[in-house]
N, C-alpha and C positions, 0 to 999 in steps of 0.2 A: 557654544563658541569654542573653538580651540585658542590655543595658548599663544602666545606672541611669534614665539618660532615657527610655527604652522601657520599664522598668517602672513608671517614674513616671507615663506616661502613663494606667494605672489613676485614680491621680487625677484627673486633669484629665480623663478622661472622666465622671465628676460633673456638671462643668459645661457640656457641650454640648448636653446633651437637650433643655435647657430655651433659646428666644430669651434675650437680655438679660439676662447671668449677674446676682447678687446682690452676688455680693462682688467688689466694685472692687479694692480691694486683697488679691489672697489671696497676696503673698508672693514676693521674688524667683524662689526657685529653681523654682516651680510656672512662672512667666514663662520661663524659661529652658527647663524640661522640652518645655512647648508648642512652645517655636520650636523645637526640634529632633525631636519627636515626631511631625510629619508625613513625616519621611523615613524611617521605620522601625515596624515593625509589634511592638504591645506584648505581650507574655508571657501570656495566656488565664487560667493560673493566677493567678498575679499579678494580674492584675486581679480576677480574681475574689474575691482574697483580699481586697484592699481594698476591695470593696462592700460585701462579708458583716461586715468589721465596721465600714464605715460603715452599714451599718444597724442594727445591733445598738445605734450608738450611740444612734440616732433612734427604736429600737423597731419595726424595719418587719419585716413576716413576710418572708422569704425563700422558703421553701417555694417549688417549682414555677413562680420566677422566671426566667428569663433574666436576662443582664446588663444587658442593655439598656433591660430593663422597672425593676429594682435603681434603675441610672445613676437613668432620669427621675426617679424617686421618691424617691431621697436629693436630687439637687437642687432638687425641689420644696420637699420637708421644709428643707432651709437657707434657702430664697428664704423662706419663710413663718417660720422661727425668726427670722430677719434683721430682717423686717417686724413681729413682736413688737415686737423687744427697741424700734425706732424710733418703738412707739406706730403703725404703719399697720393701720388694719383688713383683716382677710385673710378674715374669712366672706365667702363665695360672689364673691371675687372670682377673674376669670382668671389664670391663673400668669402669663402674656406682661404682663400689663399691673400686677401686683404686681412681678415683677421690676424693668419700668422705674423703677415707683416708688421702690423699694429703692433700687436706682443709681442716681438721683437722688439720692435723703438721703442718700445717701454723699458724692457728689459734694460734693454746699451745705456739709457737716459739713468736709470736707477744703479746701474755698474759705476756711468761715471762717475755719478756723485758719492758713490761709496767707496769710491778708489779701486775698485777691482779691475786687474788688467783685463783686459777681452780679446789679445792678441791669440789667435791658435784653437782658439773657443766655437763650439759649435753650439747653436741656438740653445741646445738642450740645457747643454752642459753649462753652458754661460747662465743659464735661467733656473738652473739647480744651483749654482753659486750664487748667486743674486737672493734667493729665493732665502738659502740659510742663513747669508748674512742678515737678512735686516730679520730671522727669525730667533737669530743671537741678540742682535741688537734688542730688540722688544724682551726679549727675556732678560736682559740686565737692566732695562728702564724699570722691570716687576721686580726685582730680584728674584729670578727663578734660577735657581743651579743647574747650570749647564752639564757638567761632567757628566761624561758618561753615557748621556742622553743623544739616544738618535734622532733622525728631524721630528718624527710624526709621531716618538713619547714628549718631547722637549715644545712641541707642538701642542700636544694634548694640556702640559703642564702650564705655560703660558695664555690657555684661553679661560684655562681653570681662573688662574691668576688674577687674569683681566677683569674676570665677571665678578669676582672677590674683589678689586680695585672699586670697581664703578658702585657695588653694591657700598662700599665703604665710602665713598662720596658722594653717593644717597643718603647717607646718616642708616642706612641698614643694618642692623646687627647680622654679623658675619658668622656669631660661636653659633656651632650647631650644625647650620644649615647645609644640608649637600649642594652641588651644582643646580637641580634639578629647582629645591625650593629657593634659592638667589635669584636665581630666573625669573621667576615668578613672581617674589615681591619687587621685581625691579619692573617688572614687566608692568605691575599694580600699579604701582607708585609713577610712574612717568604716565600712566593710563590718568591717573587723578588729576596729575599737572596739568594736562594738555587739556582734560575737561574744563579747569578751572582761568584756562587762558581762554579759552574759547567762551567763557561764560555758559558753561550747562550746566545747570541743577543737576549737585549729585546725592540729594539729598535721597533715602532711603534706595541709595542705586549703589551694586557692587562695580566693581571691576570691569565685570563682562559686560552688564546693561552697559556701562559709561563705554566701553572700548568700538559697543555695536551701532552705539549711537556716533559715536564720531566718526565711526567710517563708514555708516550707511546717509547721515545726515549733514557732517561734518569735514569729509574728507578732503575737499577742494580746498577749503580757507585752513584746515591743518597743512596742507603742503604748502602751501603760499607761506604762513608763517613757518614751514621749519618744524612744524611741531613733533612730539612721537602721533605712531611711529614712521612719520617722515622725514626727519630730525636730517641734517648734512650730516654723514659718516665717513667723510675724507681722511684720508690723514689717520684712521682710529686702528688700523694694522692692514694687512695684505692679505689677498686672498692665497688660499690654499694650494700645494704641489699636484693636485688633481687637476688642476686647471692651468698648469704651464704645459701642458701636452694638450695633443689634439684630441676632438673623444667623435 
């Protein structure tokens, strides 16, 4: 079984199918997932599990899919629910160029509330400023020291941060540990919870048995409850400067 980040990577293949994802902000630990998701190759099953009931959610026939045909067509289905709820018209518009739109209203929507003017501003540049503000912002809620630090070291330092935060209200012990083993008993440790909400025997069962059993046996009634690693991650930070441009 690979590790939390490599299965998480099922999600986050959602949104590459499509140029110019939709949702700006999907949520620290999916940011986190990503950065480390290209050095390791994600679990087949697992992936597969989370498309089928990402589409389930959105109503998409499965049948005779591939993943990859699934992936494009749930993040269509988002780019185009996004584009509702914002009021953009989506008949017979292109996905590539509905998205940017999307990402834009997000963008304006997050300037406003952060007081940043937008007069003069082009998408880019507006969504380069957006983007450092609230990555200032999150790094004062960590205490992380900004000086000096450019986006994507001051970037790197605050996910550090973060994953030290959450391991620290885990009751984790922090001394010692690199990034790499924080991961991993946080990874463990919300793997035990979610088994013991769901009532599975975890008795002579590590980590990995309990993690394969919940998402090979378990996965539907863990998303319904919220559980890991289905958990809501609204609100838990923003996604990364790689993904305010087109790819």
């Amino acid at each position: 079984m690979k590790s939390l980040i490599t299965l998480m990577a099922a999600a986050l293949m959602l949104f590459t199918s499509v140029p110019s994802v939709s949702a700006f902000y999907k949520g620290f630990a999916e940011d986190l997932h990503e950065r480390q998701a290209e050095k390791e190759d994600y679990n087949e099953t697992y992936h597969q599990i989370f498309l089928m009931l990402e589409a389930k959610d959105f109503g998409i026939e499965t049948e005779g899919k591939d993943n990859e045909q699934l992936a494009k067509e749930i993040a269509e289905a988002k780019i185009k629910q996004s584009a509702k709820e914002k009021g953009i018209e989506t008949e017979g518009e292109d996905i590539k160029e509905l998205a940017k739109e999307v990402h834009h209203a997000e963008v304006k929507e997050k300037a406003e509330e952060m007081g940043i003017k937008q007069k003069g501003k082009d998408p880019q540049m507006l969504a380069e400023e957006v983007y450092e503000a609230i990555l200032k912002q999150k790094a004062d809620e960590l205490g992380v020291d900004k000086e000096g630090k450019k986006p994507e070291d001051l970037k790197n330092a605050v996910l550090e941060a973060s994953i030290k935060n959450e391991a620290t209200t885990l009751g984790i012990d922090i001394e010692g540990k690199d990034f790499e083993e924080l991961r991993k008993a946080i990874h463990e440790q919300k793997t035990f919870k979610t088994a013991k909400a769901l009532g599975i025997d975890d008795d002579d069962k590590n980590a990995e048995k309990l993690f394969d059993e919940i998402m090979t046996q378990y996965a539907e009634k863990a998303k319904e409850q919220k559980l890991y690693p289905f958990e809501n991650k609204e609100g838990k930070f923003f996604k990364g400067h790689h993904h305010l441009q087109t790819k």
